[in-house]
C-alpha positions in Angstrom: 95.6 131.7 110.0 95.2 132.3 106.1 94.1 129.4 103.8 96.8 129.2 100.9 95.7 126.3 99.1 92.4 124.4 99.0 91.0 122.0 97.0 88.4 118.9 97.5 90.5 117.1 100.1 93.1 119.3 102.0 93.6 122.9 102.7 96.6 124.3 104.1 97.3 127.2 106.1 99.8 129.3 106.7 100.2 130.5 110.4 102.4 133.9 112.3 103.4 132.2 115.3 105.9 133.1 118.5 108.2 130.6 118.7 108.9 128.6 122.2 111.8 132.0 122.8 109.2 134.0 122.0 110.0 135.4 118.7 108.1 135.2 115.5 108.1 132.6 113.5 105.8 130.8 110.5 103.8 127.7 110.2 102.3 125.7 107.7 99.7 123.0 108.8 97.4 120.8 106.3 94.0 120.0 107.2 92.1 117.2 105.8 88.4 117.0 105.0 88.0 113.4 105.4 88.9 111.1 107.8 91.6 108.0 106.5 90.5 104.9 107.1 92.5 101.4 106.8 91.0 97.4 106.7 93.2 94.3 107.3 91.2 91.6 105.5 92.3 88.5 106.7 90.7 85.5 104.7 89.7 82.0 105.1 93.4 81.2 104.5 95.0 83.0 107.2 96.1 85.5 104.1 96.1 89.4 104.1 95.3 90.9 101.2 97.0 93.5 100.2 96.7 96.2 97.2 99.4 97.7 95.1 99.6 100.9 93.5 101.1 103.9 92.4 101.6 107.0 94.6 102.6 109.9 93.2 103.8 111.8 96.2 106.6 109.4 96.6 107.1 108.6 93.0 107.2 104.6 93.7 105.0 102.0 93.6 103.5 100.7 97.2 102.2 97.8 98.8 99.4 98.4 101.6 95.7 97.5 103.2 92.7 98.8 101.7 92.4 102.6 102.8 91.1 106.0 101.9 89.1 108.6 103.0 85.6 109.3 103.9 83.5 112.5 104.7 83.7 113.3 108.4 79.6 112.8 108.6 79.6 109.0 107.9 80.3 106.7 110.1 83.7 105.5 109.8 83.3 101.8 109.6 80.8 102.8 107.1 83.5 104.3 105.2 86.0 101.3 105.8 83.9 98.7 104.9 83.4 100.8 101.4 86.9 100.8 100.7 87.1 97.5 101.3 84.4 97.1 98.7 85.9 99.4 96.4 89.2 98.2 96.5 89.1 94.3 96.6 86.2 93.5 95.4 85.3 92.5 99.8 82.5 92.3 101.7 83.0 91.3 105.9 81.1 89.9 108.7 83.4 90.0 110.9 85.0 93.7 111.8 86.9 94.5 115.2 88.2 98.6 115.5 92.3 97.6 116.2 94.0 101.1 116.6 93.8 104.7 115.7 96.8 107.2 115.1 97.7 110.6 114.0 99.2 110.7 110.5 102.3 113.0 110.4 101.1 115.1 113.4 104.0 117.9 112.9 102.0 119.1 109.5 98.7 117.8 109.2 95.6 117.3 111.3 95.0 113.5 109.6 93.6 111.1 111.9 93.0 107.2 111.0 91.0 104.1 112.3 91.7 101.0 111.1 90.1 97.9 111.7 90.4 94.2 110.8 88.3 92.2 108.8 87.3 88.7 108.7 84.9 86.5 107.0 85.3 87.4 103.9 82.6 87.4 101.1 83.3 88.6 97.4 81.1 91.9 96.1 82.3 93.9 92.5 85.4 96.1 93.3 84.8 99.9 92.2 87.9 101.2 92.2 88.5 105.1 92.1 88.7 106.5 88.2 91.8 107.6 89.4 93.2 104.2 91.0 94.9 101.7 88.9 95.0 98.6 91.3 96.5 95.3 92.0 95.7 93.0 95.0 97.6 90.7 96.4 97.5 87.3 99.0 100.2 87.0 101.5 100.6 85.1 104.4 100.1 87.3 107.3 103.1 86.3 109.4 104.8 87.0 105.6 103.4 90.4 105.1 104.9 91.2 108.5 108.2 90.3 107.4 107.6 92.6 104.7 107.4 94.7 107.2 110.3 94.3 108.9 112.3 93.9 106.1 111.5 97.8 104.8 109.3 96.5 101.8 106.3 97.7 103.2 106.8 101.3 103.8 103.1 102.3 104.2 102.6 104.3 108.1 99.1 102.7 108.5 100.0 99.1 106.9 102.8 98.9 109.0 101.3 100.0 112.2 98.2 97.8 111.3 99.9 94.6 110.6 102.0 94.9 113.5 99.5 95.4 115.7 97.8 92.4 114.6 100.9 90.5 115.0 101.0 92.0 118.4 97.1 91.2 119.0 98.0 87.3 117.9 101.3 87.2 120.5 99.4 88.7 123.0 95.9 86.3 122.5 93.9 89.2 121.9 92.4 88.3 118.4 88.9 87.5 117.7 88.6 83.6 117.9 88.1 83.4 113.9 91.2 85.1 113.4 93.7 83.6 115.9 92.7 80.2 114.4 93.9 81.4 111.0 96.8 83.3 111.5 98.5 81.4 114.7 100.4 83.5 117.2 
């Protein structure tokens, strides 16, 4: 392995391998320093709130949950329930771990947890010096037609609200929650 590019968040690596015929063959992996991190804050509404903004890998503007990163040595509801801070000006009482996944598992090393959030309290939002946000209500079942429509493109805010949808149809949401959103 031989570290090509490293910064703050990421480094990537460039790997000699022997292919599955045996001959050689080259590989580039990226391997994140913090861990990612996602929050579907339902309010007292039976609304998600989402928050838009402008990512510059894809060149387009997105809609998804609060998320980010924290460092690996915090717990990572610690770090979840900052962004939620950060982000939408939230604080919760109410927090349930709903699903983990490997981001883009052919390159990188990412790795997620996301969690709902209910009872919701407002704190001052701190966004990032580098984040220019907007939030955003929805419906939940709404958001999830966003979903399925293609207008919300986002891996973890897809696989979030979906398995919230499939936590409602399946009576697995915390009592607070089911009451609001329905199944």
């Amino acid at each position: 392995r031989a570290a090509v590019y490293e910064n703050e968040w990421i480094r990537v690596d460039h790997h000699e391998v022997l292919g599955p015929a045996g001959g050689p063959g080259v590989y580039g992996t990226v391997h994140f320093k913090y861990h990612a991190t996602g929050v579907v804050p339902i309010d007292e509404k039976g609304n998600v709130i989402l928050v838009g903004q402008y990512r510059f890998p894809l060149g387009a503007y997105s809609w998804e949950i609060p998320e980010g990163g924290g460092a690996k040595e915090i717990p990572i509801l610690e770090s979840a329930q900052r962004e939620l801070r950060e982000e939408c000006g939230l604080a919760a009482n109410g927090w349930a771990e709903i699903l983990g996944m490997d981001l883009s598992n052919s390159v990188t090393d990412e790795r997620s947890v996301i969690f709902l959030a209910w009872e919701l309290s407002e704190t001052p939002a701190q966004p990032d010096e580098t984040e220019q946000l907007q939030i955003a209500r929805l419906p939940f079942w709404e958001a999830v037609d966003r979903v399925k429509r293609g207008e919300i493109r986002d891996s973890m805010t897809a696989a979030a609200l979906l398995r919230v949808a499939l936590m409602a149809l399946q009576d697995e949401l915390p009592r607070p929650i089911a009451k609001l959103i329905g199944g």
